[in-house]
N, C-alpha and C positions, 0 to 999 in steps of 0.2 A: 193527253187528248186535247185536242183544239176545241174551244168554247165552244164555238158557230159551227162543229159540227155536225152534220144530218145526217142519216141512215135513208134510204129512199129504195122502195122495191116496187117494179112496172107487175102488178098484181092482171087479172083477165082482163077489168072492164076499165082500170086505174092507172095511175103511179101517185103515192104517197110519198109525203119524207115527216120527217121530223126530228128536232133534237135528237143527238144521242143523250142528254142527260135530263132532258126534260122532266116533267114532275110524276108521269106514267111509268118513268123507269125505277123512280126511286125506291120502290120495293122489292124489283129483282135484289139478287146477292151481291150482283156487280154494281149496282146501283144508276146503271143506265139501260135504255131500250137493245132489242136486238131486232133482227128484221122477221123474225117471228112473232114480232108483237106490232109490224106494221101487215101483218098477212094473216094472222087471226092462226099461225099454223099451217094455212093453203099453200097451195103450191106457187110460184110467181115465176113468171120469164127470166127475168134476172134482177142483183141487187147491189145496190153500195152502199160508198159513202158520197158526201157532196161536203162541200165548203164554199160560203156565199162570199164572194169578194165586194159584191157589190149588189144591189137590189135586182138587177139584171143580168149579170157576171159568174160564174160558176167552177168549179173545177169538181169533176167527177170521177171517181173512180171504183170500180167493180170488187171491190172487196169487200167477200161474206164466204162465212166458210157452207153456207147452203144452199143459195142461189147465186153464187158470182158467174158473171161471165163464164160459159164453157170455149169461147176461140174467139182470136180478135175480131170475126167478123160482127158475133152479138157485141164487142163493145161498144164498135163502129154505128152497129145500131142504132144504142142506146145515147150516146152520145148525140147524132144527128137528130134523134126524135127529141131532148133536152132542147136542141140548137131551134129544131123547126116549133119549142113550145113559148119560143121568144126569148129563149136566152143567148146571151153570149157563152160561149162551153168551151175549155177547157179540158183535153179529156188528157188522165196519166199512163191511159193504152193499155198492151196486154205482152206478157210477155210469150211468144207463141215457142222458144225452147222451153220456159219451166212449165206452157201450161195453165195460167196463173193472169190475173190481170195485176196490172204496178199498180204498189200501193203510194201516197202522198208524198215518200221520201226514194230518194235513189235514181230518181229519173224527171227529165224535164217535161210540165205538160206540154200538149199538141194544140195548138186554137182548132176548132171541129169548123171547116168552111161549110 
């Protein structure tokens, strides 16, 4: 697991992140957060992970086995609404044969125009 990385889920009225290892997580089994504990359990539009490259700079990607992306077009979304929240985005896409949004490895990210 990557230090700096975040978990982040666009909730109804929100979108959250935070550490995956942060101090909240430390008492799950795993010892880090899941995106059920940035949703209280509710339901959310969609979720991932994130990694800050830079205070402004980002690379996102839709992996959660509960709320990930269901088709490149919610990545595309999410990605552009990250881009129009003032950051520069990065996004690792979706793979629309398996279904699945790409995870951090295997594939080169996209700058989100």
């Amino acid at each position: 697991m990557e230090a700096d990385r975040h978990l982040w889920a666009v909730r109804i009225d929100d979108v959250v992140h935070a550490r995956e290892d942060c101090l909240f997580g430390q008492p799950n089994a795993s010892g880090v957060i899941k995106h059920t504990n940035l949703t209280g359990g509710a339901d959310a539009f969609a979720s991932g992970e994130l990694l800050f490259i830079s205070e402004h700079v980002v690379v996102i990607n839709g992996k959660s086995r509960r709320y990930g992306p269901r088709c490149a077009s919610e990545m595309t979304a999410v990605a552009k609404a990250f881009r129009n929240s003032g950051y520069e985005v990065w996004s690792m896409g979706y793979d629309a044969e398996a279904g699945v949004p790409y995870p951090f490895v295997g594939v080169t990210p996209e700058l989100v125009a």
